[in-house]
C-alpha positions in Angstrom: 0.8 102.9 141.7 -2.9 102.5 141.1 -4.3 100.1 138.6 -5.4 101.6 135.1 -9.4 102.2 135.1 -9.0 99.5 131.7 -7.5 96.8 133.8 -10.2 97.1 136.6 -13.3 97.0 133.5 -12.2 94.0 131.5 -15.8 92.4 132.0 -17.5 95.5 130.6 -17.2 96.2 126.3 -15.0 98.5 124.9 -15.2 102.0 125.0 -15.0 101.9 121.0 -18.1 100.5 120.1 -20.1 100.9 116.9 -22.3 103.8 117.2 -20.6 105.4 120.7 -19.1 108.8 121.0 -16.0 107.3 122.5 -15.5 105.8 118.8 -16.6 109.0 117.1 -13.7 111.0 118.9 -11.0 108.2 118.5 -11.8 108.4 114.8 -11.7 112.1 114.8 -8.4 112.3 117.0 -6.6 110.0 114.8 -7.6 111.4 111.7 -6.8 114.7 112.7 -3.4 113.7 114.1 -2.2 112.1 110.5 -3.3 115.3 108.9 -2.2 117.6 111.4 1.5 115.9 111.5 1.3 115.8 107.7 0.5 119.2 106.8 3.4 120.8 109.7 5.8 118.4 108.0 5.0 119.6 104.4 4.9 123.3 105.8 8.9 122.3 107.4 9.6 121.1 104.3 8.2 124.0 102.3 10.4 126.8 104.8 13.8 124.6 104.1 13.1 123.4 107.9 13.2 119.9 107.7 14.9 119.6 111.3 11.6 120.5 113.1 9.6 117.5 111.2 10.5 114.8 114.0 9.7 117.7 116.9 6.0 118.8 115.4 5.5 115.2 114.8 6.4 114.0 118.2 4.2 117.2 119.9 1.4 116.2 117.6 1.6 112.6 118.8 1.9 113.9 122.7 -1.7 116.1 121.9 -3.3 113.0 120.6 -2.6 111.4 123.7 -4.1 114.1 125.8 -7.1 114.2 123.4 -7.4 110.2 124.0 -7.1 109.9 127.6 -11.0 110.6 128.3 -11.7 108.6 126.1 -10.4 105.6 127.1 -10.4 106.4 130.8 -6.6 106.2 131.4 -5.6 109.0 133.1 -1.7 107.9 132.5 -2.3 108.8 129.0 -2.3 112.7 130.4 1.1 111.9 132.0 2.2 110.3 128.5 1.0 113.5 126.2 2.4 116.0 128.4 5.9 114.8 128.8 6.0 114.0 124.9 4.8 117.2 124.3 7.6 118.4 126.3 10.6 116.3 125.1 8.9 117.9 121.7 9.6 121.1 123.0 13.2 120.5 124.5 14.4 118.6 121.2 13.8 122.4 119.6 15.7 124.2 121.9 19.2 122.4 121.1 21.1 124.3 118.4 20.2 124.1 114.7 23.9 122.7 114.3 23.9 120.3 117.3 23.2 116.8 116.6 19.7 116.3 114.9 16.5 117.3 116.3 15.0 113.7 115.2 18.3 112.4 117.5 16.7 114.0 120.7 12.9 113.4 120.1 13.9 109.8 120.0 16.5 110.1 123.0 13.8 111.9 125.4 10.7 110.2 123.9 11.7 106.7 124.1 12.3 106.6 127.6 8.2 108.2 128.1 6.9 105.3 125.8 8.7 102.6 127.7 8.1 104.4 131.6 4.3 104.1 130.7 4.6 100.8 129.2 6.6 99.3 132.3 3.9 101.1 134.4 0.5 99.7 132.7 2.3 96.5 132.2 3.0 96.2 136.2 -0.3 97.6 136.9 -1.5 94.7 134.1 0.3 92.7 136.6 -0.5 93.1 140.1 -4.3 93.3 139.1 -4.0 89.9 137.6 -2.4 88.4 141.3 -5.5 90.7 142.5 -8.5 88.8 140.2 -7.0 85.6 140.3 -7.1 86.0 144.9 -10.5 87.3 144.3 -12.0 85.3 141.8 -9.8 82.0 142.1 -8.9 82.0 138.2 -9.2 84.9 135.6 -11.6 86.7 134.6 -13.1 86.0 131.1 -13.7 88.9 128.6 -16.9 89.4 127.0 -15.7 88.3 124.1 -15.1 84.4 125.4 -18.8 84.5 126.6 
């Protein structure tokens, strides 16, 4: 398990600083996520198809990730839009008079929010035993400076 590229920076500033391009895009990538999920959910709505809201939302949410992952370095964040993407994907192909779509987005997505979680958190982890070897305490952020 390597250690996310965030963990190993913590002396440098954030990627999202006034003025950046890394800033630009997270702005963009948001903004365009909230209207992109909006509008599929009010076109659902509009076709009577209000059981594909939670699935369009949920690939939506899986593409931002992808968009975000450069930008913040974290390649995990490839592994995290992909397989929500997916579980977007399979939460469509159950029948129309199954259990809810909404049901199975949460059912296969919850588990990919909480794998990456566990992941960065023990990556978070082991590279605090690493700095505190290496430097004999931890290290301080910019902002404590």
């Amino acid at each position: 398990m390597s250690i996310p590229m965030a963990i190993n920076r913590w002396n440098m500033p954030t990627a999202l600083r006034s003025g950046t391009t890394a800033l630009l895009v997270y702005i963009i990538v948001f903004w365009a996520k909230m209207i992109l999920a909006g509008l599929l959910a009010f076109l659902a709505i509009r076709a009577e198809r209000t059981d594909l809201i939670a699935p369009l939302v949920l690939v939506v949410v899986g593409i931002h990730f992808l968009a975000l992952a450069p930008v913040f370095g974290q390649p995990v964040l490839y592994l995290a839009g992909a397989l929500l993407s997916a579980a977007a994907i399979i939460a469509v192909l159950f029948p129309e008079n199954s259990i809810e779509r909404s049901f199975w987005c949460g059912i296969l997505g919850s588990p990919i929010f909480l794998g990456v979680g566990i992941w960065t958190a023990t990556a978070a982890g082991r590279a605090l035993v690493h700095a505190r070897g290496r430097w004999g305490m931890l290290p301080q952020s910019s902002c404590q400076r």
